[in-house]
C-alpha positions in Angstrom: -0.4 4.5 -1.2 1.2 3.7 -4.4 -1.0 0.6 -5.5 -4.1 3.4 -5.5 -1.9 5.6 -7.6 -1.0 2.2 -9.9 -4.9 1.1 -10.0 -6.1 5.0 -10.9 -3.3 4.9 -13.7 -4.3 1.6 -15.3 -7.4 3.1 -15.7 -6.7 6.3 -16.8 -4.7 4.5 -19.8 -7.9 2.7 -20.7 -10.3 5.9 -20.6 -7.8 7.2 -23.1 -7.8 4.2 -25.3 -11.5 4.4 -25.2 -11.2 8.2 -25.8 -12.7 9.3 -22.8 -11.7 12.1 -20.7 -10.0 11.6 -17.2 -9.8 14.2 -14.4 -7.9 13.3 -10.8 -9.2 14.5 -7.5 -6.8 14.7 -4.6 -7.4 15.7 -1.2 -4.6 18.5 -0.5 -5.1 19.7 2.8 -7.4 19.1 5.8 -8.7 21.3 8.6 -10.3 19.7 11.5 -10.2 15.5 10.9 -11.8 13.4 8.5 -12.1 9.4 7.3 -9.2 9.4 4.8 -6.1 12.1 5.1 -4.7 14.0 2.9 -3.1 12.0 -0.3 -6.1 10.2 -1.0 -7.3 10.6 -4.4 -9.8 9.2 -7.1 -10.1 9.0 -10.7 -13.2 10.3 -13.1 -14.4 9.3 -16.2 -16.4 11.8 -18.3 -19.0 9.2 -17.9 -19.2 9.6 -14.3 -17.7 6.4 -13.3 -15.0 6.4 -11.1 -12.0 4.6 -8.8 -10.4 5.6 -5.7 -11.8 7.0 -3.1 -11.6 10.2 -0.8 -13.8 9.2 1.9 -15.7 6.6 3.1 -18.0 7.1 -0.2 -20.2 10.1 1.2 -18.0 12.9 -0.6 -17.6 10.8 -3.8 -20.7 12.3 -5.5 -20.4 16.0 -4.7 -17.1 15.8 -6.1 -18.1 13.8 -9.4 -20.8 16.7 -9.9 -18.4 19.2 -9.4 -15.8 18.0 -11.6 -18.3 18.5 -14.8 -16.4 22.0 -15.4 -13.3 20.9 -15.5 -14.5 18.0 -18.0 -15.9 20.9 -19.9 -13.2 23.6 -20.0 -10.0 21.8 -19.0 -9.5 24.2 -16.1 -8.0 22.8 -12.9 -10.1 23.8 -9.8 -9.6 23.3 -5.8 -13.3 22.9 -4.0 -13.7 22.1 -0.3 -16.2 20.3 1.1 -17.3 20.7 4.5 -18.1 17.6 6.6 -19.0 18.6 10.4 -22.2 18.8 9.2 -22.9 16.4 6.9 -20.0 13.2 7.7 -19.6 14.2 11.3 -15.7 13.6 10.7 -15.5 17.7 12.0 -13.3 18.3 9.3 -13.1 20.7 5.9 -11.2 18.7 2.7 -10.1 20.8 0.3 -9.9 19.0 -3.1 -8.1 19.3 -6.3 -9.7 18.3 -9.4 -7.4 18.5 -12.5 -7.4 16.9 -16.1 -5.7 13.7 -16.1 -4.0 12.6 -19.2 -0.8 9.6 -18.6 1.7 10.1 -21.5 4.2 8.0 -22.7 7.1 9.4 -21.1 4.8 8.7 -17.8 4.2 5.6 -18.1 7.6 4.3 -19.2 9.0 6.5 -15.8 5.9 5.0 -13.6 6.4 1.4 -14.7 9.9 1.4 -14.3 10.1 3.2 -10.7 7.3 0.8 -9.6 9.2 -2.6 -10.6 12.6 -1.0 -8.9 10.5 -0.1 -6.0 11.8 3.1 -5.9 9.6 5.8 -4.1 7.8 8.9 -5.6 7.3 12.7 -5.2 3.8 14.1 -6.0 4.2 17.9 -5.4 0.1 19.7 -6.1 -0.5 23.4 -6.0 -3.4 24.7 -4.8 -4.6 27.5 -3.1 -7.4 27.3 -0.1 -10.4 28.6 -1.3 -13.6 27.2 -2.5 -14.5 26.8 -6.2 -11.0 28.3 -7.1 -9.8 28.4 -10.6 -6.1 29.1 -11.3 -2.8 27.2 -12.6 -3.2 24.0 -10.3 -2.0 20.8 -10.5 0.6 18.3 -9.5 3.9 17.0 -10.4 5.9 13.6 -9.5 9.4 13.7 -8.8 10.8 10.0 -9.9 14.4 9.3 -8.2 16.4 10.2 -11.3 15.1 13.4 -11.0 12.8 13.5 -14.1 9.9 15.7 -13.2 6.4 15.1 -15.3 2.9 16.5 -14.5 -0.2 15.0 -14.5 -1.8 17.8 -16.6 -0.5 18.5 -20.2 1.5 21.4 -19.9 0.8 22.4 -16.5 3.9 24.4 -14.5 3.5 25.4 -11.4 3.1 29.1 -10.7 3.9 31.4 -8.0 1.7 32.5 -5.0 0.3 28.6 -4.6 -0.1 26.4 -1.4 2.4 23.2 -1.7 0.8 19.4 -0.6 4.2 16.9 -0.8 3.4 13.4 -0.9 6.2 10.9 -0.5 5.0 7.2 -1.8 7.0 4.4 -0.8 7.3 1.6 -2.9 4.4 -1.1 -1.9 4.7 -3.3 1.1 6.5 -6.6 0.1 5.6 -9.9 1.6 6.8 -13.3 1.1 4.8 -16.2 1.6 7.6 -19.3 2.3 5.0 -21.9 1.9 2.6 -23.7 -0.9 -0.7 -25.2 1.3 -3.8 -23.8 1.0 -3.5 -21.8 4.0 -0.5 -19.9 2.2 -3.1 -19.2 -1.0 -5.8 -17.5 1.3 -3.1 -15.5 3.1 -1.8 -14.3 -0.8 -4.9 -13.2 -1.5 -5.3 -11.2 1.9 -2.0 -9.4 1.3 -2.9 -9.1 -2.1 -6.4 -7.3 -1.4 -4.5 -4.9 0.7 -2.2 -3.6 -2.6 0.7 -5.5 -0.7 3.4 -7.2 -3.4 3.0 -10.5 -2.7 5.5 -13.0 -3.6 5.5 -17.0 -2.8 8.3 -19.6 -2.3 6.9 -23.3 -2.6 8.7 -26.9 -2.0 11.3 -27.0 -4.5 9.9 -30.6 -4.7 6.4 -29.8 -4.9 6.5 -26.4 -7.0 3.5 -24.3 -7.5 2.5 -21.9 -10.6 1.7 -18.3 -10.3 -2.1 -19.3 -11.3 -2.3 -21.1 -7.9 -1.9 -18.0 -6.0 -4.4 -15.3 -7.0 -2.9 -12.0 -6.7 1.0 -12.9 -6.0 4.0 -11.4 -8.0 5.9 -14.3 -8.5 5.6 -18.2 -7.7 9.0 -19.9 -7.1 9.8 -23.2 -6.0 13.2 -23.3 -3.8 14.9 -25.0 -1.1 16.5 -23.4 2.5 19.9 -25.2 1.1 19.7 -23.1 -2.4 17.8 -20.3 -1.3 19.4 -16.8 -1.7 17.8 -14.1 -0.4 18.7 -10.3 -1.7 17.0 -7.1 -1.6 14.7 -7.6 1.5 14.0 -4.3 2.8 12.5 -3.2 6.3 9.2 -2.7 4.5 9.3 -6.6 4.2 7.3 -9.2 6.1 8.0 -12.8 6.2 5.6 -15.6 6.7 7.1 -19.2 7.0 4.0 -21.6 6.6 5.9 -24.6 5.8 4.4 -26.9 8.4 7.7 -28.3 9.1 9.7 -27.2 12.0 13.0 -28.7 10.2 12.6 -26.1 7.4 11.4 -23.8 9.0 14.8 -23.6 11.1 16.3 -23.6 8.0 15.0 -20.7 6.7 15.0 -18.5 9.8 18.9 -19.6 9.7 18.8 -17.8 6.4 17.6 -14.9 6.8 19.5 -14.0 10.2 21.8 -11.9 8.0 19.2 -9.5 7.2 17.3 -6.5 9.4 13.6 -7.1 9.1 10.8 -5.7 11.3 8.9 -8.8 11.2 9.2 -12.4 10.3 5.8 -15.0 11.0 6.4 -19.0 11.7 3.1 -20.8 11.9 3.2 -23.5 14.7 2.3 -24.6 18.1 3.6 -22.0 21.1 5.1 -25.2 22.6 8.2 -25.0 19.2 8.9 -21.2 20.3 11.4 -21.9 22.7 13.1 -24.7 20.8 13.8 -22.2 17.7 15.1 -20.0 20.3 17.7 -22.8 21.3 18.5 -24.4 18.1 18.7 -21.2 16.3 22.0 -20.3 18.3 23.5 -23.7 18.0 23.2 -23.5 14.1 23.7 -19.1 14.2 25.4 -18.4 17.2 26.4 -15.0 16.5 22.5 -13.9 16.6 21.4 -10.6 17.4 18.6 -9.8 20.1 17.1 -7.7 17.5 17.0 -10.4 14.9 14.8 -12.4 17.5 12.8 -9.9 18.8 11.6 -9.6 15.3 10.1 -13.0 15.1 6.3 -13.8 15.5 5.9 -17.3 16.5 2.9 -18.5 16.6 2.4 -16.3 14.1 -0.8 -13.8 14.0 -3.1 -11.8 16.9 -5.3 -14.1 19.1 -8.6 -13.0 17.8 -9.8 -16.7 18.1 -8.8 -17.7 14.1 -9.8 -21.1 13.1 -10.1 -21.3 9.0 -7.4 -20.3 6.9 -9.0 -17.2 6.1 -9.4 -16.1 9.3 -6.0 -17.2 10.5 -4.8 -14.8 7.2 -6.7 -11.7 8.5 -4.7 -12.3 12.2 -1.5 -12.6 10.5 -1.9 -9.4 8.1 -3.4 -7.7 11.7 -0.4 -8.5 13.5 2.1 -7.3 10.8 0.1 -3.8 10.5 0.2 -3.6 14.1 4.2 -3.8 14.1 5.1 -2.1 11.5 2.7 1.1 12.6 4.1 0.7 15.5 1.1 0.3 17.5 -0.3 -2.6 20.2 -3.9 -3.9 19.0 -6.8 -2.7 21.0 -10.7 -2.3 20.0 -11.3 1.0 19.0 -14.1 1.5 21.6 -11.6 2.5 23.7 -10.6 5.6 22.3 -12.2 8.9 23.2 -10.4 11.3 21.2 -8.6 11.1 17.3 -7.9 8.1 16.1 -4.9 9.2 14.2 -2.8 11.6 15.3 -0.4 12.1 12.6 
């Protein structure tokens, strides 16, 4: 995910202004199955902190003792750790440490793909073996076709195993609402790395301080309103508590292809919508309605506005992975199959 990758750079620039040594673990390939997939990665500090994880915190400290060399002598190393017996996840991770130093020229290319939302290449080499020294390493691909390495100097060599990672820019969502209930689901979207932006009462406008963890904080109308740039990776939450604008805005956004839009609200105002939404846009498309959640969230018996926050963010995972809620309990095999 790209906020990890943002969250392990911000701190790598800070080790550096502090003078301390970085080196970047990433999980290359995987035999068997494990708690996290291939992609994950954390970051090191020569002082043994770190951030990030791999696993579900059980491989974390073999690979923070194992990084020492490369903290020592610069030299990028793959290790594998085996977890059938030890994480019962049946599964062998094999693990690239390598120095991790952010220049300039990165962070400039980072910064800007990341506000654009334009999505990255990480390309590591590796081969599988344990405890393998060699020219390893990774390099990201940005869209204008600028290559840059994590490691100073590193090129990649002949003779390597290739792990390609494509990151996506983060998953937007847009909170049309300014109540408390809209704050708590900000901060919900917000814990999960999600780009979280917020459009209050134009007469009532809020500040960016009143949502912790949003993007932006505007205050707008339905009338003045104009949307742009909303992708599929975009959910929309109307929590206006006001069926009138709330037609208004789902009026609004009939123009664009979204995956899922959320309208809080008694079931009773579903079918209404449904009505009034072709008297104002009659030229609506089945797919445009089949992508709106109303009430919105999963019926996991909600009641606060925190919880009522975890079933809406439930119930947009569940649609845009594609997959129907069920309790895990009921699964006898993988639980990810891909």
């Amino acid at each position: 995910m790209v906020h990890e990758l943002k969250e392990i750079i911000k701190q790598a620039i800070i080790n550096q202004q502090k003078g301390l040594k970085s080196v970047l673990a990433s999980v290359v390939h995987l035999e068997g199955s494990s708690y996290r997939k291939p992609g994950v990665r954390m970051l090191i500090t020569e002082n043994n902190s770190s951030v990030g994880a791999v696993s579900g915190g059980c491989v974390e400290k073999e690979i923070i003792r194992r990084s020492k060399s490369v903290f020592a002598d610069e030299k990028p190393k793959i290790i594998t750790y085996d977890g059938r017996y030890r994480l019962g996840c049946e599964g062998i991770l094999y693990i690239l440490i390598e120095p991790f130093y952010i220049s300039d020229d990165f962070l400039i290319e980072f910064t800007k793909a990341y506000s654009n939302r334009e999505q990255l290449k990480i390309e590591s080499y590796f081969t599988k073996h344990d405890e393998a020294f060699g020219y390893f390493g990774s390099v990201v691909t940005f869209e204008n076709d600028k290559q840059l390495s994590f490691s100073k100097g590193f090129e990649p060599q002949e003779n390597t195993e290739t792990f390609t990672q494509i990151l996506p820019p983060a998953f937007r969502l847009m909170i049309i609402g300014g109540e408390h209930d809209a704050v708590q689901l900000c901060k919900t979207g917000a814990n999960l790395g999600w780009e979280v932006h917020v459009i209050t009462s134009a007469k009532n406008s809020k500040q960016l301080s009143d949502f912790p963890g949003a993007n932006s904080v505007i205050g707008e109308s339905p009338e003045t309103i104009q949307f742009s740039d909303i992708e599929e990776n975009t959910a929309i939450v109307i929590m206006n508590h006001s069926y009138v604008q709330d037609l208004k805005y789902v009026v609004k956004l009939a123009e664009f292809n979204l995956k899922y839009i959320g309208i809080l609200g008694a079931p009773k105002r579903r079918e209404r919508l449904f009505n009034e939404l072709f008297e104002f846009a009659p030229n609506i498309s089945d797919a445009f309605l089949e992508c709106i959640y109303t009430p919105a969230g999963l019926h996991i018996g909600a009641q606060t506005p925190e919880e009522i926050a975890v079933s809406i963010v439930t119930e947009i995972l569940s649609v845009i992975r594609k997959k129907e809620p069920f309790s895990l309990r009921k699964i006898n095999g993988k639980i990810h199959t891909s």
